[in-house]
N, C-alpha and C positions, 0 to 999 in steps of 0.2 A: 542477356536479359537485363533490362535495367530495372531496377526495383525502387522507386521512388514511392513517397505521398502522392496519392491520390486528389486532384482540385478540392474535394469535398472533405477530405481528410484535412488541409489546411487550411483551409476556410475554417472545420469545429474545433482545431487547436489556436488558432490564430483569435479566434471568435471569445473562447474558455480566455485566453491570456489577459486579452484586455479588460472582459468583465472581474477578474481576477483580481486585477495589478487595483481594480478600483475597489471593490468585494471586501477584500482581505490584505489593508494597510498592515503595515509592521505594529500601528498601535492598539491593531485587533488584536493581531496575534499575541500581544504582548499582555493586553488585558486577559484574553482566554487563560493566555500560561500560568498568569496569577491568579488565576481563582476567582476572575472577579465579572469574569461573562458568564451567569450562573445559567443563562437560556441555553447554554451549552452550542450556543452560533446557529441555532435552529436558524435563523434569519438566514444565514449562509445556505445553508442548504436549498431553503424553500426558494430563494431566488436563482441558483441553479435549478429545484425542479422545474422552474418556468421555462429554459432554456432546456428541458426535457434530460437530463442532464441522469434523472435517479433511474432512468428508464430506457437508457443506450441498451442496453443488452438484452433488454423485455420484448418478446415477439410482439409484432405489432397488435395482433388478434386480442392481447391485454393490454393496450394502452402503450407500449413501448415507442422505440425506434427500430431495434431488430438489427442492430448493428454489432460489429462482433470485435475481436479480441484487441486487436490493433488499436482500432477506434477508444476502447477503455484503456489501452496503454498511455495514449497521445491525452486523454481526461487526466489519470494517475498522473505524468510528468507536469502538465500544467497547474496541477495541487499541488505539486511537489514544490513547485516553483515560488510559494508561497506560503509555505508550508498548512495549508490550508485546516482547520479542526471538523472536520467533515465527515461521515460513516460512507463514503463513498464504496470504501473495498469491501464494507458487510453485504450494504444496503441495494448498492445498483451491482453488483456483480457477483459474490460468491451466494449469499442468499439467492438470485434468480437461479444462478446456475445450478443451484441445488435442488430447486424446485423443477428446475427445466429438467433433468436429469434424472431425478428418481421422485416428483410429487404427485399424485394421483391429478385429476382431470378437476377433480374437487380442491385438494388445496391450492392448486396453479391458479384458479379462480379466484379463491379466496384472495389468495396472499399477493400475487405480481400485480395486479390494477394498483393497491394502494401501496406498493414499493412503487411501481412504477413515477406514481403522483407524488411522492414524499411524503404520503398521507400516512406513512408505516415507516419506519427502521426496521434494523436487521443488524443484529450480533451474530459475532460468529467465534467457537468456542471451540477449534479442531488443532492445536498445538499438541496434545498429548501423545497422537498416534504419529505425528510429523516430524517435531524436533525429538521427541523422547521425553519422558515423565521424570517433573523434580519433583521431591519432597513427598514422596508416593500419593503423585495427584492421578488424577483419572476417574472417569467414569463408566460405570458399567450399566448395563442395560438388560433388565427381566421385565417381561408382561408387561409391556407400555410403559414400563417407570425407570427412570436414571437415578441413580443414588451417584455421588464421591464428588468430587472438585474438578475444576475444568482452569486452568491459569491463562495467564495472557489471553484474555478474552478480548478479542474488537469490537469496538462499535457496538458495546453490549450497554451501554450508561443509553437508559431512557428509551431501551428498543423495546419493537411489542412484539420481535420474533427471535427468536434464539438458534441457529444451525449449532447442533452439539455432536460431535464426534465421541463413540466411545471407545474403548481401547482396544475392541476389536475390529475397528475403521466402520463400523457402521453408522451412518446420517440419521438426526433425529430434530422435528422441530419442537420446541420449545416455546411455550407463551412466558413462565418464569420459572425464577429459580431461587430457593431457599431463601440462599444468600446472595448479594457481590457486591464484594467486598474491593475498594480502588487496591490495586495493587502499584507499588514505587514501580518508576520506570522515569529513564531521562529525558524522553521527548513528553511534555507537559500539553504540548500539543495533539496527543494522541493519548487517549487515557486508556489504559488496563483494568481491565477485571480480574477477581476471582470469584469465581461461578461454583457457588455448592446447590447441590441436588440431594433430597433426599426422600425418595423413591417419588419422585416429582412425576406426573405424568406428562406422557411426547410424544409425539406420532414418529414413527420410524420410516426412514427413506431407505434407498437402495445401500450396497453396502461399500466393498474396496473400490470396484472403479470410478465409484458418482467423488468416494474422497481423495483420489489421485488426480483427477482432471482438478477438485478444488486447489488440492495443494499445486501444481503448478499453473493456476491461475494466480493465484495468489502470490506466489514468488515470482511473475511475469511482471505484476504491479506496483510490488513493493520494491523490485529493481528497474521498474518507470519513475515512481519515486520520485527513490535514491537517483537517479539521473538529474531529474529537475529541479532537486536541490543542486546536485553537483555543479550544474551549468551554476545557477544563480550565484553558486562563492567564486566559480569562476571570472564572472563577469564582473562583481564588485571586486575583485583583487586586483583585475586590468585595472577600472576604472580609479583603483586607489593612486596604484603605482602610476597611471597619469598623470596624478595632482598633486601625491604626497612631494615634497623638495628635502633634498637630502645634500650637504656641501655645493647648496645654488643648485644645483641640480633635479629633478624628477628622478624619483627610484628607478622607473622605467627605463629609464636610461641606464641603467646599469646592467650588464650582462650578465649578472648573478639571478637578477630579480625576471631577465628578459626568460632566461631558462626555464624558470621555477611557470612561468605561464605556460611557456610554450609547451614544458612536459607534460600542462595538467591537461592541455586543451590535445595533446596527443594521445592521452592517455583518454580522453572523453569518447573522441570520435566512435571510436571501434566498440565500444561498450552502446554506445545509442545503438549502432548498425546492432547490433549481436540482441538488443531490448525488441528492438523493431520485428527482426526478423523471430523471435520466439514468439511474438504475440502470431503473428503470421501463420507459424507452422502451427500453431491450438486450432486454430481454426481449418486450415486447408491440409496440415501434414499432419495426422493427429500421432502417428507413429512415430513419430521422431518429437513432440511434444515435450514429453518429460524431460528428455536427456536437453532440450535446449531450454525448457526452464530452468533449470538447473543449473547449466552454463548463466545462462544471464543473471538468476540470484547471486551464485557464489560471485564470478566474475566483477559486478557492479558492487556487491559489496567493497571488495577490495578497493576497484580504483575510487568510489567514493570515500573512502577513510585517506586515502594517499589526497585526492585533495581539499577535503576537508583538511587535513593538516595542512595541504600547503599554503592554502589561502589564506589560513588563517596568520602561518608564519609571514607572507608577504604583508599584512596589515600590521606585524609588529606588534607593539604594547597593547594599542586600541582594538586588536583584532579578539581579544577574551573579554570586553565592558559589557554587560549590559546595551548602555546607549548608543555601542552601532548594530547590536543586534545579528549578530554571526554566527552567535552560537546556538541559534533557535535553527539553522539548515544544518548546525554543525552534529546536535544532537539526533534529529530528523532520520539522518544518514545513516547514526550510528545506532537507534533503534529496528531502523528497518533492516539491516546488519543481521543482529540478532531474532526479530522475530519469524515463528516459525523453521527456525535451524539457521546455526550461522554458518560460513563458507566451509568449513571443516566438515557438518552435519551432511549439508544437501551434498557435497561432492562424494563424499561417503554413497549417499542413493542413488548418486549418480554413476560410481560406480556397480551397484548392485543392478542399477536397471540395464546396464549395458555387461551385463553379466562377469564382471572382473573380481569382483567378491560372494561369498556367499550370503 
């Protein structure tokens, strides 16, 4: 069997990169991180809506594409690439699929035309039942009203729809909430919420399996990412050790420095194939889903932090400045790490789901 990209498949990754490379300069992202793009990149987005970009995943019958899990892995790695400020993983894919999955025939109407168009955002607030509750966060859920806190919220700054998990894995939509409050986080490029409820009212959506499929769509993404960061420190480390000179020499030339690539770029390959193929099975092997989202989270976390550090070490002094800008993929990497359970968390339920633990 050979299992390759699809013409059409690299055509809309090929297509995403170059509007991208032009989209989201390093002196965007640079302005977003400081505080000082207060539109919050709306511009970004609405120019991929045109490129139908918010509505890959949206059946066509509401304005979509109708395109499935791969297709929004191959979008995630191209942001990633970029590190792009974008609600891409609320907005075009876990919001639809929430809706797709457990929303009456009324809010599917409602809500997917103007997600699909970008005319809507979509937060999404389901960490508590996934990773495990800090700081006794969580919300619960009586008579259409959510009361308690909700952390690490996505894509929740400036959205007009809220997917809220409560601690009993039940889905619920949200138009607001109390409070949200920014919560500290290292990638500046992805900003956090903390979502207080109190007895707010919400429609409720289906309950455990509508938020298992999210959670490993979710970690399918965040580990397409972490890839297309990872490629990008890859390629500037080549390109350094090309140019930097070291006793007359190019580092590159150095069989210390020749390794330190060659590990990261071996170390890369097998983490793509293993991203690629869990987007695959959500769609076509839905049984075998989990356990390979799972793999591809954990897994991708790890080798992104191993090259994140390396790359960085190959640039040496200037590889931690500000002004080459490395450590905006470096942090990227090590957020998406963390959110929604780090390698330790998901392998843990990945042992559970393949029944090894209780």
């Amino acid at each position: 069997m050979r299992f390759a990209l699809s013409e059409d498949q690299t055509l809309l990754q090929d297509s995403l990169n170059r509007t991208l490379a032009d989209l989201v300069p390093l002196d965007r992202v640079r302005r977003f991180a400081d505080g000082g793009d207060t539109a919050e990149a709306s511009d970004i987005w609405m120019r991929l809506a045109e490129m139908g970009l918010p509505g890959l995943m949206i059946p066509e019958e509401h304005g979509g594409l109708g395109l499935g899990m791969l297709e929004a892995a191959l979008a995630a790695e191209a942001l990633g690439r970029v590190v792009a400020p974008t609600p891409f993983l609320g907005s075009a894919v876990l919001a639809p699929l929430a809706l797709k999955l457990g929303g009456t025939e009324a809010q599917q109407r409602r809500w997917l035309p103007k997600l699909a168009t970008g005319a809507a955002t979509a937060g999404i607030a389901i960490s508590e039942p996934i990773a495990g509750a800090r700081d006794g966060a969580g919300v619960t859920a009586k008579d259409g009203r959510l009361t308690g806190q909700a952390l690490f919220a996505l894509d929740a700054t400036g959205a007009d729809l809220l997917i809220v998990a409560d601690t009993a894995g039940g889905l619920h939509l949200a138009n607001i909430a109390e409070a949200a409050e920014p919560m500290p986080g290292i990638d500046a490029t992805r900003r956090l919420k903390a979502l207080t409820f109190k007895d707010t009212p919400a429609e409720a959506l289906t309950s455990n399996p509508a938020l298992d499929r999210l959670r490993d769509a979710a970690w399918i993404l965040l580990a397409a990412d972490t890839l297309g960061a990872a490629q990008v420190m890859l390629e500037r480390a080549v390109a350094y050790a090309k140019e930097r000179k070291q006793f007359g020499r190019t580092i590159g030339s150095f069989q210390a420095v020749k390794h330190l690539c060659a590990e990261m770029a071996a170390e890369l390959e097998p983490a793509r194939a293993l991203v690629w193929y869990a987007a695959y099975a959500f769609d076509n092997t839905p049984d075998e889903a989990p356990l390979m989202a799972a793999h591809a989270k954990a897994h991708t976390s790890e080798i992104g932090r191993f090259i994140a550090r390396t790359a960085t070490e190959v640039h040496g002094g200037i590889g931690i400045t500000d002004l080459l800008g490395l450590h905006y993929w470096f942090k990227r990497i090590g957020q998406n790490r963390q959110l929604l359970g780090g390698p330790e968390r998901v392998r843990e339920i990945a042992a559970r789901i393949q029944g090894l633990v209780a």
